[in-house]
PyMOL Python script that loads the backbone (N, CA, C, O; Angstrom):
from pymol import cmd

cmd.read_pdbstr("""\
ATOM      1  N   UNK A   1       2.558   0.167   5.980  1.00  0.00           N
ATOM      2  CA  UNK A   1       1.540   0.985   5.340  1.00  0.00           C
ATOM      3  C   UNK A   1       0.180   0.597   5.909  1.00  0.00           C
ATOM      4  O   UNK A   1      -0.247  -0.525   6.182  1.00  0.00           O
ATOM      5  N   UNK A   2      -0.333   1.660   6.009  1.00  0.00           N
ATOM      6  CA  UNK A   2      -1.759   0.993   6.663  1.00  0.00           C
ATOM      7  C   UNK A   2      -3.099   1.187   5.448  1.00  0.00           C
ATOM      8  O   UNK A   2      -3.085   2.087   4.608  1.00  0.00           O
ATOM      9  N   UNK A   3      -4.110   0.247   5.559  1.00  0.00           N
ATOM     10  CA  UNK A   3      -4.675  -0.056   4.062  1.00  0.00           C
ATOM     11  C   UNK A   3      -6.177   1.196   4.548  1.00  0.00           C
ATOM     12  O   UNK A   3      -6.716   1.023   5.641  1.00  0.00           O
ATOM     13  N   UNK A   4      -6.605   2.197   3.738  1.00  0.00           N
ATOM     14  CA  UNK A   4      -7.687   2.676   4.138  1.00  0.00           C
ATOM     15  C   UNK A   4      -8.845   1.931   3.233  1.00  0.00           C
ATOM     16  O   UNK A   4      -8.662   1.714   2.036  1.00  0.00           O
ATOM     17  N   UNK A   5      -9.881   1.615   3.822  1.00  0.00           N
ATOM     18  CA  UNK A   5     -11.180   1.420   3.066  1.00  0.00           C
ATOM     19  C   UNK A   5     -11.682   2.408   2.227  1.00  0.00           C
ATOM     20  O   UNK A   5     -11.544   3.557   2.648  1.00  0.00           O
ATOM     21  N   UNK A   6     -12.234   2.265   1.139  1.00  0.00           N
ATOM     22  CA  UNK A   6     -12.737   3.310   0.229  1.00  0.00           C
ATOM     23  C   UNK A   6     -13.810   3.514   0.519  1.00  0.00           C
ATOM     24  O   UNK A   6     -14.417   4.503   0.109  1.00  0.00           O
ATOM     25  N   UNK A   7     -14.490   2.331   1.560  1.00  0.00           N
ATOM     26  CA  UNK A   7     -16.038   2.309   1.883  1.00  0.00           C
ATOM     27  C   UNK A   7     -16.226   3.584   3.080  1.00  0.00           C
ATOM     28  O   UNK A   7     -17.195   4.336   3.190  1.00  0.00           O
ATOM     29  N   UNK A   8     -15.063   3.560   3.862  1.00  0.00           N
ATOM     30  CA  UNK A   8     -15.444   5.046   4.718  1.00  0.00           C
ATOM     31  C   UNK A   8     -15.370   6.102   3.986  1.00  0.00           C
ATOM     32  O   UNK A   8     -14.536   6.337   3.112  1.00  0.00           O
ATOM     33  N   UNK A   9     -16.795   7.165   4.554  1.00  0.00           N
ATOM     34  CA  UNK A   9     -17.589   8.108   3.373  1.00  0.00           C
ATOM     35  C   UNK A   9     -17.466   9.409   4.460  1.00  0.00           C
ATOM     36  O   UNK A   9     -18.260   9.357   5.399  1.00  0.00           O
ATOM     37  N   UNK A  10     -16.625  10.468   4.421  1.00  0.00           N
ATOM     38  CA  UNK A  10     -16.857  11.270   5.471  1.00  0.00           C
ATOM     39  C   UNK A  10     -17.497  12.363   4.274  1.00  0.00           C
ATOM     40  O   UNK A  10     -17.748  12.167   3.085  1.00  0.00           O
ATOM     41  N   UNK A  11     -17.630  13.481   5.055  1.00  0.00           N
ATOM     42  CA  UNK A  11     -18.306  14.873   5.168  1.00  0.00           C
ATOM     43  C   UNK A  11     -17.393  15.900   5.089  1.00  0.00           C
ATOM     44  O   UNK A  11     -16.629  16.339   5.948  1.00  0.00           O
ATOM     45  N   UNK A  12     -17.624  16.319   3.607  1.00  0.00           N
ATOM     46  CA  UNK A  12     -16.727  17.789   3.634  1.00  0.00           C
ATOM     47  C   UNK A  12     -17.468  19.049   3.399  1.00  0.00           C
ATOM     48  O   UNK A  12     -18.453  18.769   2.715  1.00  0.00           O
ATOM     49  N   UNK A  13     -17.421  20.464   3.698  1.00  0.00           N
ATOM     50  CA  UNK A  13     -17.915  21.453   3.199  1.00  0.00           C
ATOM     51  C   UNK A  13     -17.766  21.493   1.895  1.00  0.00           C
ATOM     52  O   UNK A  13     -16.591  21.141   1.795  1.00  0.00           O
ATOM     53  N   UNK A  14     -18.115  21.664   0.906  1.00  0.00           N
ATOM     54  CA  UNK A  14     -18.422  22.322  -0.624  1.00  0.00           C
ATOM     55  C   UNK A  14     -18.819  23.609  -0.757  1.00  0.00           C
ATOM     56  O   UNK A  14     -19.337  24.131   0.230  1.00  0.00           O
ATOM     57  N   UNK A  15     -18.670  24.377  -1.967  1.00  0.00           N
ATOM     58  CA  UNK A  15     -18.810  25.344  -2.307  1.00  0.00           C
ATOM     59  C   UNK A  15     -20.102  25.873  -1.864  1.00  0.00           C
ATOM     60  O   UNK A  15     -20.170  26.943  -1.260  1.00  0.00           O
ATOM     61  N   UNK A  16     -21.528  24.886  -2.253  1.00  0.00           N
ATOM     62  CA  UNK A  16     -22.390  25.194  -2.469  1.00  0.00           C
ATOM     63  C   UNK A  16     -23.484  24.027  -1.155  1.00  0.00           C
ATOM     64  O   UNK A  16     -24.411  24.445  -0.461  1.00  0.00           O
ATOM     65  N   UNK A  17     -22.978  22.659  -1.191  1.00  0.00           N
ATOM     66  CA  UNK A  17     -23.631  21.946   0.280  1.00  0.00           C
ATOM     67  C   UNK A  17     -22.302  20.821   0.228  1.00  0.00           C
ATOM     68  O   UNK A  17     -21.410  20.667  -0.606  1.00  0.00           O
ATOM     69  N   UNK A  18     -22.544  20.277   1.235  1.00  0.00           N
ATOM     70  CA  UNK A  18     -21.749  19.404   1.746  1.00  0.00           C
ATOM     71  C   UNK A  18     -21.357  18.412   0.931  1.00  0.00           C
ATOM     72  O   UNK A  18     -22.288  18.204   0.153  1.00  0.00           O
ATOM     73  N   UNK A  19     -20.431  17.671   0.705  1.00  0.00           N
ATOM     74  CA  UNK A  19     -20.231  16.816  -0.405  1.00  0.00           C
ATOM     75  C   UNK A  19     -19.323  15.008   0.122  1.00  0.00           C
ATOM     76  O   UNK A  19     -18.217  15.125   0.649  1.00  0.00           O
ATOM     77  N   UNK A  20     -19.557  14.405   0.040  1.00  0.00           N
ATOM     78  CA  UNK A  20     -19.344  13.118   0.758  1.00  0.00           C
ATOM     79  C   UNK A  20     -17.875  12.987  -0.166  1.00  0.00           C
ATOM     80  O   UNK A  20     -17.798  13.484  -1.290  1.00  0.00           O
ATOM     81  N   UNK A  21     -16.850  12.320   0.413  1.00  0.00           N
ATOM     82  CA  UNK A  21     -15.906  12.086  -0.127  1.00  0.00           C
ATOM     83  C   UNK A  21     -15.142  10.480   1.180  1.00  0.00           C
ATOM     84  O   UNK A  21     -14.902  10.349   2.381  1.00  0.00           O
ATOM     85  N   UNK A  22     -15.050   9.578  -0.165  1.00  0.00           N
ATOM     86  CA  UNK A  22     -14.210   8.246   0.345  1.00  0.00           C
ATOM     87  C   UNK A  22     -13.145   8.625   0.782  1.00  0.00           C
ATOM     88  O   UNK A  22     -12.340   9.142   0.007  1.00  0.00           O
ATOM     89  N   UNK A  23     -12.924   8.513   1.781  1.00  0.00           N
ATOM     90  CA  UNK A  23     -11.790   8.199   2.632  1.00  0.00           C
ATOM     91  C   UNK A  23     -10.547   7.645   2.030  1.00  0.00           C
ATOM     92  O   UNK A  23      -9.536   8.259   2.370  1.00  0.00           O
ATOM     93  N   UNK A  24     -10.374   6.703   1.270  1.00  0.00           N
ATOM     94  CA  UNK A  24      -9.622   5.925   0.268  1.00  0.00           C
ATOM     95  C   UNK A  24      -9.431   6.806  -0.724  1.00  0.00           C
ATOM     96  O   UNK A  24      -8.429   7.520  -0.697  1.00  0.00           O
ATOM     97  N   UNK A  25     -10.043   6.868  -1.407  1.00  0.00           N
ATOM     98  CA  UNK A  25      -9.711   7.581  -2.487  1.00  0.00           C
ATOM     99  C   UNK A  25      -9.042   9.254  -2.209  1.00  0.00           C
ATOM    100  O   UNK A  25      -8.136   9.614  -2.960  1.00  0.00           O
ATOM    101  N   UNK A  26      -9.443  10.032  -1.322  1.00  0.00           N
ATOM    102  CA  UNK A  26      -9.133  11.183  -0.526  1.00  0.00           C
ATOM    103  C   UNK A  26      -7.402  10.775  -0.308  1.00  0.00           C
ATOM    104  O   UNK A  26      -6.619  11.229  -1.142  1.00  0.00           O
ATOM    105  N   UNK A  27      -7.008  10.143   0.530  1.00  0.00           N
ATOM    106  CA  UNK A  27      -5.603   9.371   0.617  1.00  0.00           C
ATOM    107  C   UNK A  27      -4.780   9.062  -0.678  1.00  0.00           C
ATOM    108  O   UNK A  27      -3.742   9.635  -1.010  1.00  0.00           O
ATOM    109  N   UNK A  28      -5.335   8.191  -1.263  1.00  0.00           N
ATOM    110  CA  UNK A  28      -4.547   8.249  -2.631  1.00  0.00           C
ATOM    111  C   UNK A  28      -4.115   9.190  -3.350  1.00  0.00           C
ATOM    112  O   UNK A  28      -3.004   9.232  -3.879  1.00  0.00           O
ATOM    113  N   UNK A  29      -5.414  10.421  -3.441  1.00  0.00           N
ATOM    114  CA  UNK A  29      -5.136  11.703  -3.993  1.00  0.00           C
ATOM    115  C   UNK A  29      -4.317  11.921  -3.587  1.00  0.00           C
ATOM    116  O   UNK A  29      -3.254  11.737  -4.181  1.00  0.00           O
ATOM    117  N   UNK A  30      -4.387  12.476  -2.240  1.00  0.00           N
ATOM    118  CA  UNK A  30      -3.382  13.305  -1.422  1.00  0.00           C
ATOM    119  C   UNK A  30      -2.035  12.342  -1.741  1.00  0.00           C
ATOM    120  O   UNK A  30      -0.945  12.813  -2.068  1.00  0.00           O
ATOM    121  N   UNK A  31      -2.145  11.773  -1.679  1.00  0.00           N
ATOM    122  CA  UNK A  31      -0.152  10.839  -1.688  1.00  0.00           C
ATOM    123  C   UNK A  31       0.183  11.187  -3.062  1.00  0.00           C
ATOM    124  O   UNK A  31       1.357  11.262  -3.422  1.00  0.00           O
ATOM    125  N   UNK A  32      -0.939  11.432  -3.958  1.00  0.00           N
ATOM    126  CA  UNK A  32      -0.074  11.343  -5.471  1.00  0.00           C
ATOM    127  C   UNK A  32       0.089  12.756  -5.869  1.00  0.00           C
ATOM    128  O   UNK A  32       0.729  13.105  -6.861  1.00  0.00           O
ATOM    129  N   UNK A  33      -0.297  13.264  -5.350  1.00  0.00           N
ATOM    130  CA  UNK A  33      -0.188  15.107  -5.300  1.00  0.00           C
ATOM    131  C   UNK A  33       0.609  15.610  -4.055  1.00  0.00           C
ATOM    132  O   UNK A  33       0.578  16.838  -3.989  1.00  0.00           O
ATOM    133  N   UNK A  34       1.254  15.067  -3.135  1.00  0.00           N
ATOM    134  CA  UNK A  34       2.165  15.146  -2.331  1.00  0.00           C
ATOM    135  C   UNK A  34       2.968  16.577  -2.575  1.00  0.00           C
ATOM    136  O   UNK A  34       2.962  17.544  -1.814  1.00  0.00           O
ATOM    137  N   UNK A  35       3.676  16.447  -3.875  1.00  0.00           N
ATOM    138  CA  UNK A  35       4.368  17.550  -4.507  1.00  0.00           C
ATOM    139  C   UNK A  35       3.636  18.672  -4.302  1.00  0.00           C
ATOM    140  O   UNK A  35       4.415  19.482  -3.799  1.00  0.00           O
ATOM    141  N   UNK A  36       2.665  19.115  -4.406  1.00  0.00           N
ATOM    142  CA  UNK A  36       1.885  19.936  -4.331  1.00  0.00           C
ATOM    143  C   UNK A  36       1.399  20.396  -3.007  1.00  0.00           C
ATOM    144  O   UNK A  36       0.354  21.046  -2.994  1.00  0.00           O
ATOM    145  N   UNK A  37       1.842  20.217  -2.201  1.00  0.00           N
ATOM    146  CA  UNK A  37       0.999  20.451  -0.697  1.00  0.00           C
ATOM    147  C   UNK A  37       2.163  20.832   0.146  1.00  0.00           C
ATOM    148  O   UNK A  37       3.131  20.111   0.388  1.00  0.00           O
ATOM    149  N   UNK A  38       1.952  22.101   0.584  1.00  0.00           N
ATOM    150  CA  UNK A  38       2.767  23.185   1.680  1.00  0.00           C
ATOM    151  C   UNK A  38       3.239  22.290   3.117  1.00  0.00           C
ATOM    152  O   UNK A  38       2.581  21.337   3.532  1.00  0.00           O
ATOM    153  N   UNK A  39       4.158  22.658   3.596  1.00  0.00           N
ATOM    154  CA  UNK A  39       4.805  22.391   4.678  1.00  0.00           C
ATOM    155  C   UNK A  39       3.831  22.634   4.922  1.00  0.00           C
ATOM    156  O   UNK A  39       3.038  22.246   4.064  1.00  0.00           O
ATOM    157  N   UNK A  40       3.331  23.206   5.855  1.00  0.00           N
ATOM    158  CA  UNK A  40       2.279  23.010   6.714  1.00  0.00           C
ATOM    159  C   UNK A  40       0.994  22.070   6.312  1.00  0.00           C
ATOM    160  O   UNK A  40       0.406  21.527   7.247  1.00  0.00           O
ATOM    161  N   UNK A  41       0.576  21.872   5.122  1.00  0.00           N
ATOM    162  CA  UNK A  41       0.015  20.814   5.515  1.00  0.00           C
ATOM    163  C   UNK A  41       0.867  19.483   5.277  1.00  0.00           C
ATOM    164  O   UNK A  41       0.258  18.518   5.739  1.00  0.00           O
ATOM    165  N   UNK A  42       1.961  19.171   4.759  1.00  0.00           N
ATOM    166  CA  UNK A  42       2.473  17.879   4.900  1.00  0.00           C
ATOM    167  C   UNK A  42       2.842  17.609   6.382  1.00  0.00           C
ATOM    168  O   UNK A  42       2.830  16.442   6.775  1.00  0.00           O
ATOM    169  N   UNK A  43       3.182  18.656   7.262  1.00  0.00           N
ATOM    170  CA  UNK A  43       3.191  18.281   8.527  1.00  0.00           C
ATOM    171  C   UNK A  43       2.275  18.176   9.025  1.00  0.00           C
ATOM    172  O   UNK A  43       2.549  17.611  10.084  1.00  0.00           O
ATOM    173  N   UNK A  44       0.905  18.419   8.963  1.00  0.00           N
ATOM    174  CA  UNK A  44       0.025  18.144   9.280  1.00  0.00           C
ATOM    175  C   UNK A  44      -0.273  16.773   9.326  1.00  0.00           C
ATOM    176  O   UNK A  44      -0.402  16.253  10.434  1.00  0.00           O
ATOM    177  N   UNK A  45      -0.444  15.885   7.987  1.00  0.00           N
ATOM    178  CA  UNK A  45      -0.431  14.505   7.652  1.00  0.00           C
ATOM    179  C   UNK A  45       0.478  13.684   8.564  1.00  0.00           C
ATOM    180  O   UNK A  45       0.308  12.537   8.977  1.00  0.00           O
ATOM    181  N   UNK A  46       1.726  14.746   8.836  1.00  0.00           N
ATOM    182  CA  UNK A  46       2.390  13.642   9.679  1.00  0.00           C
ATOM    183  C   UNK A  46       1.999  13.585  10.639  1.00  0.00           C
ATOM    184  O   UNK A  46       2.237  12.513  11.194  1.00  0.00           O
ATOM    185  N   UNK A  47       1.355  14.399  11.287  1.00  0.00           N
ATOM    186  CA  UNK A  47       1.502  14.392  12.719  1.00  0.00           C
ATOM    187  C   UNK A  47       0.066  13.670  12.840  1.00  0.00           C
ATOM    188  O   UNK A  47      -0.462  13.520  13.942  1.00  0.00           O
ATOM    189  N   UNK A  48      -0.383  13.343  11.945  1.00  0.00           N
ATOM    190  CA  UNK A  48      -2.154  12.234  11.711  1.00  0.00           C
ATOM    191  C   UNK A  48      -1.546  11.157  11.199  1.00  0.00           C
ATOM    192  O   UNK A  48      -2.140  10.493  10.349  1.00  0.00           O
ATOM    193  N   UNK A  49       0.008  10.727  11.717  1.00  0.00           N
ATOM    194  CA  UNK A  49       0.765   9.435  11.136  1.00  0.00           C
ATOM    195  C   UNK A  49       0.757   9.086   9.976  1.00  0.00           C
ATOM    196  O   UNK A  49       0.887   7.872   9.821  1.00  0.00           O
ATOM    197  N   UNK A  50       0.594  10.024   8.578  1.00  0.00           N
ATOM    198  CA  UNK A  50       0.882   9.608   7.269  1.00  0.00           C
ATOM    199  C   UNK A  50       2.261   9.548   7.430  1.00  0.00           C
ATOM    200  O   UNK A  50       2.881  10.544   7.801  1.00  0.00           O
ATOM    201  N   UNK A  51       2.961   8.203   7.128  1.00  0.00           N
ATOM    202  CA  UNK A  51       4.239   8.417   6.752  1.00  0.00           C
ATOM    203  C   UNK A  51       5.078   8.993   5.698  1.00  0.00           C
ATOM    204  O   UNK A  51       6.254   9.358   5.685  1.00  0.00           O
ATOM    205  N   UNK A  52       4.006   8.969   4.684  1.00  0.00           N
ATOM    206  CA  UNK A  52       4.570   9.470   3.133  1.00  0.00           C
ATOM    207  C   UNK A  52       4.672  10.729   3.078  1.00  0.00           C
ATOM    208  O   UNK A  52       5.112  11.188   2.024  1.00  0.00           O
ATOM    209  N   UNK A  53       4.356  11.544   4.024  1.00  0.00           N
ATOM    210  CA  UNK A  53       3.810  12.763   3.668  1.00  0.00           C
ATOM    211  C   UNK A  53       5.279  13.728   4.018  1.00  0.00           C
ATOM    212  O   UNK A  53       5.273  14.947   3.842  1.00  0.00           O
TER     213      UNK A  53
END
""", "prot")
cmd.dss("prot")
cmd.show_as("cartoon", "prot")
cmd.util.cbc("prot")
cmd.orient("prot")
């Protein structure tokens, strides 16, 4: 498993302006909502080496 920092802060579009989102925490989401996310994007994750996905 590889450990992400929560301290990396990237850049996402928002509705209304751009909105900063942890890296860490972004990951966790995504793994615990797994169930929820289309073949295409779980292959996506894989192919960006998430193994869980």
């Amino acid at each position: 498993m590889t450990a992400v920092s929560e301290a990396l802060v990237g850049t996402v579009d928002g509705q209304k302006e751009p909105v900063a989102v942890k890296l860490g925490v972004w990951v966790s989401n995504t793994k615990t909502r797994r169930d929820k996310l289309t073949q295409e994007q779980l292959e996506a994750l894989r192919e960006l080496g998430m193994k869980w996905a």
